[in-house]
N, C-alpha and C positions, 0 to 999 in steps of 0.2 A: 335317475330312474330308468333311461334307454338302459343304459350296459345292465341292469339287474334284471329286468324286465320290458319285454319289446311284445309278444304274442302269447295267444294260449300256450299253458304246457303241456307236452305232449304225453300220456299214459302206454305205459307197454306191459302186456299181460302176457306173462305165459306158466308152463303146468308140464311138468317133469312127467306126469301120464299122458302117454299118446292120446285116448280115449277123450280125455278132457282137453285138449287143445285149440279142439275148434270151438269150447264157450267161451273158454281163454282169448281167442283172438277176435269173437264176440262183444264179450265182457269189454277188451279194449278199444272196438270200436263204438262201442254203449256211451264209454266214460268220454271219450276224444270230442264225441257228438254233442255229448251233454256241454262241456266246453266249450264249444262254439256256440251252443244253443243261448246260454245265460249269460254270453260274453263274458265269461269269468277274469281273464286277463282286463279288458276295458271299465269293470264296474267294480271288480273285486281285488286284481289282485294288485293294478299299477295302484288306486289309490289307497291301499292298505301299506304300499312301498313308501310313497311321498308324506303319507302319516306319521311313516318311522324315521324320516328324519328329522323330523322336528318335536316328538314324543315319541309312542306307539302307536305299531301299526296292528289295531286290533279288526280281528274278525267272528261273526258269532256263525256254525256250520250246524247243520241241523235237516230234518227231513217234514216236506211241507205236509204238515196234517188235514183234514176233510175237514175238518169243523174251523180251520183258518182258512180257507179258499174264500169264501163272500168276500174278506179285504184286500186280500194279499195274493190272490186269484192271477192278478194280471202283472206280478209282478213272477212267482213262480205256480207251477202245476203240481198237484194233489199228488204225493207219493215221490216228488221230487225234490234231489237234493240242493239246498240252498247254498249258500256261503253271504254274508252282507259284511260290509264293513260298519264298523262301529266306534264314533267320532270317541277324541281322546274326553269328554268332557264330560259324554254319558254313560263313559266305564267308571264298575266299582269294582275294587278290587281290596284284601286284606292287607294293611299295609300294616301289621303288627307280624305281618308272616315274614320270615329271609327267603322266599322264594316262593314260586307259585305254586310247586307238588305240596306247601304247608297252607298252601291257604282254607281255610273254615268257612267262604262265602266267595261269588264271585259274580255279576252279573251288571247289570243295566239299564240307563232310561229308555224309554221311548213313548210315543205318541200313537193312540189311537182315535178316532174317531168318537166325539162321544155318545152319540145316538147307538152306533153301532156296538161300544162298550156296554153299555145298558143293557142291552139283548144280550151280548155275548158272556156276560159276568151274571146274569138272571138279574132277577126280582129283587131278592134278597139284600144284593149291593148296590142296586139303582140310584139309590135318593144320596149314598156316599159319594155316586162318580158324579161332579162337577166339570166343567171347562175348567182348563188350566190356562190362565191370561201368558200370551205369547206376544211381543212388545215385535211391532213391524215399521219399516220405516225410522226414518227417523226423531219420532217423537219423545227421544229420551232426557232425561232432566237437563242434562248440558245443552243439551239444544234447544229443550222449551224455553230454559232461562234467557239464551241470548236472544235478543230484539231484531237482529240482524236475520236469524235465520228462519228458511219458509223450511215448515216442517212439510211432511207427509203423510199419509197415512194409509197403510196397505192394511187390507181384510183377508182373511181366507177363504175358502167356499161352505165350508161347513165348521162346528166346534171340535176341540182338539182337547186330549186328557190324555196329561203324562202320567206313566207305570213305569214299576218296577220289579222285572223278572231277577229273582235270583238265584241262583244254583249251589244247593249243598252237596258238596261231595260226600261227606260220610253218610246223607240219605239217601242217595243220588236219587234227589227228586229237585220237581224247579219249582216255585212259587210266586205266585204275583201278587203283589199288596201297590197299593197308592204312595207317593212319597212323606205325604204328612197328615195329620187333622182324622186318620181313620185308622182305628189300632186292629183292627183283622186280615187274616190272608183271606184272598179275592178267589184264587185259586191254585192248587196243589194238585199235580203231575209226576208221573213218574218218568224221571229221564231214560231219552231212549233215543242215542246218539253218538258222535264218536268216542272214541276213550280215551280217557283224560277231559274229559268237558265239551261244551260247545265251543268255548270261546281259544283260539290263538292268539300268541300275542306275538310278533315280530320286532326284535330288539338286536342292538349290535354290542353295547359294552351295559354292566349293569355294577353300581355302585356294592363293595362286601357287605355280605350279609342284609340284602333290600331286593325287591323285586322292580323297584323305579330302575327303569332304565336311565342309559345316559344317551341322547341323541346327537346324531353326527354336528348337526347344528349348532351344539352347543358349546364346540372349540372354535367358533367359528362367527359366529352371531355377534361378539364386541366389536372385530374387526371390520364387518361390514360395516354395521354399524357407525365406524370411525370413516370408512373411505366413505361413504354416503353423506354424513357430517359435512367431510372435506371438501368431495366434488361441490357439492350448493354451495360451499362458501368460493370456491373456485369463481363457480356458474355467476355467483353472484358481485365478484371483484371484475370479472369478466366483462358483465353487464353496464358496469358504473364506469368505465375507462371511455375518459372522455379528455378533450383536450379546448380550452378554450380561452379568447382573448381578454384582457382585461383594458382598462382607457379610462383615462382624468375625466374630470367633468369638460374639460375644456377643449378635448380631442375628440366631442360628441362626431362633429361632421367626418373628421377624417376614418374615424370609426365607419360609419355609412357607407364611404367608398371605399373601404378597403373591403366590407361585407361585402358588395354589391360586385368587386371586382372578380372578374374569371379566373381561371390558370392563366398564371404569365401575363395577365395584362400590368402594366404600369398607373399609380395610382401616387396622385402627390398627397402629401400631408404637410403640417406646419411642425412637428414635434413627432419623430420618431419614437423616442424615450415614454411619449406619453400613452403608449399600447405595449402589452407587453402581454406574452401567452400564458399562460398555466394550463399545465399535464397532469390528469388524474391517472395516476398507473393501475394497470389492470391487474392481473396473475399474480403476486408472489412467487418469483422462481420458484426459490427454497421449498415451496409447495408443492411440485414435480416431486422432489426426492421425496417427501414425508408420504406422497400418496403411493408412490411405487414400491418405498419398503412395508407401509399396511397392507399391498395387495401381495408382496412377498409372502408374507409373514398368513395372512389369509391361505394360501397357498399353501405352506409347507402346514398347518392347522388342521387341515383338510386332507394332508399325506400325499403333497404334492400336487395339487387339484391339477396345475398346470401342463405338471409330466403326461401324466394321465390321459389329458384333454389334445397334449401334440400342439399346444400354442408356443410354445418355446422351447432352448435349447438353454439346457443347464449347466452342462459338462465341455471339455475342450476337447475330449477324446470322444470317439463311437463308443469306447470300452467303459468310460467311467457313464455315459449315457443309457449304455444296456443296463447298467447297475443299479443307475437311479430309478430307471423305468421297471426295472425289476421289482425294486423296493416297492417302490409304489404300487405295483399291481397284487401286492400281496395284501393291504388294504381294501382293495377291492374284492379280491378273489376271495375272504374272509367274509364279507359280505354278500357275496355270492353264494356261499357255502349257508349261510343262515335264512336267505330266503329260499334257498332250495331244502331246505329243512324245514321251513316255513310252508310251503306250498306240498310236501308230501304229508305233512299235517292235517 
């Protein structure tokens, strides 16, 4: 996420009419401002980056209206442009479409308030908007069942009601309806936002003919996986390495003084033969190699994580080193290229 994303991005305006140059270089300090203003890099746009490695990195962009200001007031200002992220699990998206320019629907969950839902959706659909039970703590079935575990139990300050906003392109209007149990729209909008949708998505490879992405994560997620496995069993051979004496019943005493004796002190016994030590081995060598060829192999998964990162030397030459590190930054710089396609979006 550093190398893709480190600070706001910076806006340059400019206007082939002299006349218009100075709104031009307005216009770009408007935009720079506004950036810093909503901390678009720290809220928006690193964690729309770290979403996309491990699915998408979705975003919904839009412009704040007068009649959303009571809720959402203090998070952006009336006639202002937004951008929010938008978790992989409360996107919908057409997955009957090969790509996103075919999709027929696209939008998402979220939560409002539901006192404030009531007033904002009128009279009409009042008695439809319910609380939507949202499970806090950990009071979940696997942990009610065991006897062992102290649950908890966290509240929120007020009641919470999931919707769902969806955007037609061939209407281009957005509509909010409930997700179950109420078969009417709540309400209908005309879209009025950037083009091609509200929503972005930020992806690196994407499966033919599908709009699911494939996340970096995912050539890469068995092998952690496996070295993770390994280390605990490591950690845990580790832990158990122990070495100690064993003695007849009959060598109870001589036992005792050889316990009790220091380094280098002299200690008699009656029967040497009758103590004898046993060694619990700790590590598996063999262990070393199987974990250093999974974090290899982790590595080259990932397009060299290692090159990239400057923790090691791969090559015997400078020359086949510049090559390697070449290669490898072309994976990045690919990446590079998509979220900056991503953020002029």
């Amino acid at each position: 996420v550093p190398y893709l994303s480190m600070n706001n991005p910076k806006v340059m305006v400019r206007s082939k009419t002299p006349q218009l140059r100075p709104w031009a270089y307005t216009t770009e300090l408007a935009i720079n401002h506004l950036m810093t203003e909503i901390k678009f890099a720290k809220y928006c746009l690193r964690p729309a980056i770290f979403n996309s490695m491990f699915g998408m990195g979705i975003t919904k962009t839009g412009i704040m209206k007068a009649e959303e200001v009571e809720f959402n007031g203090y998070l952006h200002d009336v006639g202002q442009i937004y951008t929010d992220v938008i978790d992989d699990s409360d996107y919908i998206g057409d997955v009957s479409a090969r790509n996103r320019e075919n999709f027929e629907i696209e939008g998402h969950y979220y939560y409002l308030p539901t006192a404030y839902a009531k007033e904002f959706f009128g009279s009409k659909h009042a008695d439809a908007i319910k609380p939507t039970h949202k499970l806090h703590g950990d009071e979940s079935p696997d942990n009610i069942s065991k006897p062992s575990t102290l649950s908890q139990d966290f509240h929120t300050l007020r009641e919470w009601t999931r919707f769902i906003d969806i955007w037609l392109p061939d209407e281009e209007t957005v509509i909010t309806i409930l997700p179950e149990g109420y078969p009417h729209i709540l309400r209908t909008v005309e879209y009025d936002g950037p083009e091609g949708g509200p929503f972005d998505i930020l992806s690196y490879k994407h499966f033919p003919n599908s709009p699911i992405p494939i996340p970096p994560a995912w050539g890469w997620t068995s092998y952690d996986t496996a070295v993770n496995v390994l280390a605990n069993k490591m950690r845990t051979q580790a832990e158990n390495e122990k070495t100690i004496i064993t003695y007849s019943a009959d060598a109870a005493e001589d036992m005792k003084r050889v316990a009790a004796a220091g380094d280098r002190e002299s200690v008699r016994v009656n029967d040497v033969d009758a103590m004898k030590p046993m060694v619990f081995p700790g590590i598996n060598p063999d262990s070393y190699n199987w974990i250093q060829y999974l974090e290899n192999q982790f590595s080259i998964s990932g397009g060299n994580l290692y090159t990239m990162g400057g923790r090691n030397v791969q090559a015997k030459t400078l020359g086949q080193e510049q090559m390697l590190q070449s290669n490898a930054s072309r994976i990045l710089e690919d990446m590079v290229v998509q979220v900056h396609n991503f953020t002029e979006s």
